[in-house]
N, C-alpha and C positions, 0 to 999 in steps of 0.2 A: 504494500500500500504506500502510494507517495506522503508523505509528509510535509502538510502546508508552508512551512516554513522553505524546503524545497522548489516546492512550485512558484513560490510568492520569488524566490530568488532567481529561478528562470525565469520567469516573466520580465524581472528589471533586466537581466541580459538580454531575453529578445527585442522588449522597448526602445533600450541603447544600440545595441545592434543596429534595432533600422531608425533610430534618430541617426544615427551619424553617417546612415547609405551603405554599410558593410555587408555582408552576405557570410551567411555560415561558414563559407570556404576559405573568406579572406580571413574572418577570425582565428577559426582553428589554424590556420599556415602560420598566424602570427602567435597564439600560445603554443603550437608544436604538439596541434594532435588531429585529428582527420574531424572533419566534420558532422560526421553520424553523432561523435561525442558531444559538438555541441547541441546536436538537436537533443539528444538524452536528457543533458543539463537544463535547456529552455522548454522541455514539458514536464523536468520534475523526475523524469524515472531515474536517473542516475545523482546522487548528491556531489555539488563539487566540493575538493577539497578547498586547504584554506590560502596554500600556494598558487592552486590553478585561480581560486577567486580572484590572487593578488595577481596573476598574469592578466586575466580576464580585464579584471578594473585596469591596469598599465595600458593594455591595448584600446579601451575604447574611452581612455583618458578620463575616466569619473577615480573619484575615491571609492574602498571597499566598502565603506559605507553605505552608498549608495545602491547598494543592493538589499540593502535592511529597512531603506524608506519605507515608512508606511505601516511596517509589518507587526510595529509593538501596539498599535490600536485595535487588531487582531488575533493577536495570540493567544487568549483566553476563546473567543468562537472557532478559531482554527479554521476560518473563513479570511482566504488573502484578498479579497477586493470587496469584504463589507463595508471597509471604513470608504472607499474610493467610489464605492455604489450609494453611499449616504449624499452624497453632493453632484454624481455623475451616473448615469446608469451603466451598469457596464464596467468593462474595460475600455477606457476609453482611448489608448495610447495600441491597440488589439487592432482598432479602427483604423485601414491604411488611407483613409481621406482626410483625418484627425491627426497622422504622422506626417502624410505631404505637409499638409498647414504649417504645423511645426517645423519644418523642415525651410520650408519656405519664409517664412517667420523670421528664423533665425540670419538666412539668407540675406537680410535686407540689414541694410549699414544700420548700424543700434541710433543712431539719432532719428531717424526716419521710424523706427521701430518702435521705439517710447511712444514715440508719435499715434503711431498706430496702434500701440497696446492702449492709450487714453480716448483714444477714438472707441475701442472696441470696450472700453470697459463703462465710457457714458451711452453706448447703444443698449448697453445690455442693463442698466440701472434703469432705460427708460420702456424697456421693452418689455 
């Protein structure tokens, strides 16, 4: 049986993954293991350790951290996306029209971006 804490941790590896446009293959060439292992890792059935985490995190430049986001507001339901379904339905990073955005988002020179985050956060106050 997978172990939430598991899954919740592949999950922020495939999210990162395709935030930053990587593909399975580039990943594993860059931690130095074949790609089936990372899809093991990103649906949970295989646990990583704690060195591959820190390759993992080195290669798609987050801290180790960043794979624990989220997961102490659930640990007790042993449900990884209650807290994230409380304000989103869903997985909402799951969604690859949700990642374009993001993606595109980040794409854009950060003063023009602010710009636009304050655009998009007085739409949505009025909406």
């Amino acid at each position: 049986m997978k172990h939430p804490v598991d899954v919740h941790v592949g999950k922020r590896i495939r999210q990162r993954r395709w935030m930053v446009g990587m593909t399975q293959q580039q990943l594993a060439e860059q931690v130095g293991i074949k790609f089936q292992q990372i899809q093991k890792y990103e649906t949970g059935m295989n646990r990583v350790s704690a060195s591959r985490l820190w390759d993992i995190a080195e290669s798609l430049t987050v801290p180790v951290a960043f794979f624990f986001e989220g997961i102490s507001d659930t640990a007790d339901t042993g449900d990884a996306n209650s807290a994230a379904s409380s304000v989103v339905p869903g997985d909402i990073l799951a969604d690859k029209e949700a990642l374009e955005l993001v993606r595109s988002y980040y794409a854009i020179p950060e003063n023009q971006r602010r710009r636009l985050f304050e655009l998009a956060r007085v739409l949505s106050e009025v909406a």
